[in-house]
C-alpha positions in Angstrom: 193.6 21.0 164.8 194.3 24.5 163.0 192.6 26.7 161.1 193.8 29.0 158.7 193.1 32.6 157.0 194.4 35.6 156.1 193.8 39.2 155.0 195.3 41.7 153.0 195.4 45.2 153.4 196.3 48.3 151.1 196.3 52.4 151.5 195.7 54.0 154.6 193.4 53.4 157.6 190.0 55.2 155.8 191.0 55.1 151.9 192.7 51.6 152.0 191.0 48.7 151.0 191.5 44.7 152.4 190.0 41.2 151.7 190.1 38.9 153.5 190.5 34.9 152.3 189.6 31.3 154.7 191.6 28.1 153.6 188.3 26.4 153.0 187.9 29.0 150.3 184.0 29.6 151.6 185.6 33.5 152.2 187.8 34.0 148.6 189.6 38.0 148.7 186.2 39.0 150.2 186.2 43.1 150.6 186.2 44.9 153.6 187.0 48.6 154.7 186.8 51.2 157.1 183.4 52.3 155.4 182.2 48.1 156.3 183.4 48.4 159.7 183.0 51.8 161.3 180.1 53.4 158.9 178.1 50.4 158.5 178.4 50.4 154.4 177.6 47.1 152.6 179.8 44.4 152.9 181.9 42.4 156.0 184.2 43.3 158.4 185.9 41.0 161.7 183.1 41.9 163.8 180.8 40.3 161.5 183.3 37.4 161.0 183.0 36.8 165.2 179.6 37.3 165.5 179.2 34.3 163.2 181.5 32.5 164.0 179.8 32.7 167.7 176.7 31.8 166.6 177.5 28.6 165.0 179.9 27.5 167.5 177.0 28.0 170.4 174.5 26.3 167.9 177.0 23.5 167.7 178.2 23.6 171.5 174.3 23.2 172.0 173.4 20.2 169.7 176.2 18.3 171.9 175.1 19.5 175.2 171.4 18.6 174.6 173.0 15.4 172.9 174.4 14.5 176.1 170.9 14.7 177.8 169.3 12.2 175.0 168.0 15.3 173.1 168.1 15.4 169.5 167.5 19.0 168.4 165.0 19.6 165.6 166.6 23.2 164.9 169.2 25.7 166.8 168.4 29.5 165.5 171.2 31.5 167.0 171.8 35.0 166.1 174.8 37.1 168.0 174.9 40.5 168.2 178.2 41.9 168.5 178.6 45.2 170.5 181.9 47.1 169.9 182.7 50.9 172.0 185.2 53.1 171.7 187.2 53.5 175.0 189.9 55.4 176.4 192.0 52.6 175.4 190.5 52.3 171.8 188.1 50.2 170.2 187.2 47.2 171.8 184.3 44.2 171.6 182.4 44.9 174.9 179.6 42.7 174.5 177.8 39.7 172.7 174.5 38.7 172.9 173.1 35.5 171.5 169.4 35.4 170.9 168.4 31.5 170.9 165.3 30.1 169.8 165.2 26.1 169.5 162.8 23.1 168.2 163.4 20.2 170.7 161.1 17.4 170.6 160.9 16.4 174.7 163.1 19.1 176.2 161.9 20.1 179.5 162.4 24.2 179.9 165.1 22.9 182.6 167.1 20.6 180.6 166.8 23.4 177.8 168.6 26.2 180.1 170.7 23.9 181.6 171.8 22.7 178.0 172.2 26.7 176.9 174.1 27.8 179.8 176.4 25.0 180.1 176.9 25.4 175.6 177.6 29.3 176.5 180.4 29.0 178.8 181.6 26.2 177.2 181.6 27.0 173.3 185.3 27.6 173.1 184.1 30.9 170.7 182.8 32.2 173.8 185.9 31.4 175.8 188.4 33.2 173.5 186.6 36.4 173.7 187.0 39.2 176.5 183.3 40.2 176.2 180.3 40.2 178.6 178.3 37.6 176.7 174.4 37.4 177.6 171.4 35.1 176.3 168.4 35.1 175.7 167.4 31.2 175.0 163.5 29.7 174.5 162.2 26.7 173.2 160.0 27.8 170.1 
């Protein structure tokens, strides 16, 4: 399986301008910039991009690993909260944080953490990145 998606870049570092497109064509030449990554002005940047893209392969990673324990999920909220620092070697993703709050008819709190745990380390989002991840998961 592959998965495809590109980005285009023009001008400089802090006048240029990119977009950045996904096969699927759910992201079409959407905009992003310095000002959308490093000043927190409106609109995306790859951050943004991972932290998604973390937070619905954990929610997904954890529908299967409750599967596997008879549980049917009524609802995964995820959110991931990507922390980026500047180093002496440059910018670099430190840290993610997924705050999960799920609806699932029978779970024991056990089977529940076991579940999130065994979905964190596993989602292959979470393996990819060289970031301290940490949860906070709770049955709402």
């Amino acid at each position: 399986m592959q998965r495809k998606s590109s980005a285009i870049w023009k001008g400089g570092l802090k006048d240029g301008k990119g977009t950045v497109s996904s096969a699927s064509g759910v992201l079409s030449n959407t905009p992003y910039s310095f000002t959308t990554r490093f000043e927190n002005s409106p609109g995306t940047n790859p951050e943004e991009l991972i932290a998604a893209a973390h937070a619905a392969c954990f929610s997904m990673a954890l529908s299967a690993q409750l599967g596997g324990a008879n549980l049917t999920p009524e609802s995964i909220n995820t959110s991931a909260t990507l922390t980026m620092d500047k180093l002496d070697a440059g910018w670099a993703i430190t840290a993610i944080h997924l705050d999960v709050v799920a609806k699932v008819p029978g779970a024991s709190q056990e089977a529940f953490k076991t579940a999130a745990d065994n979905a964190k380390s596993g989602c292959p989002v979470s393996k990819v990145l060289n970031a301290k991840i940490t949860m906070d998961a709770k049955l709402g």
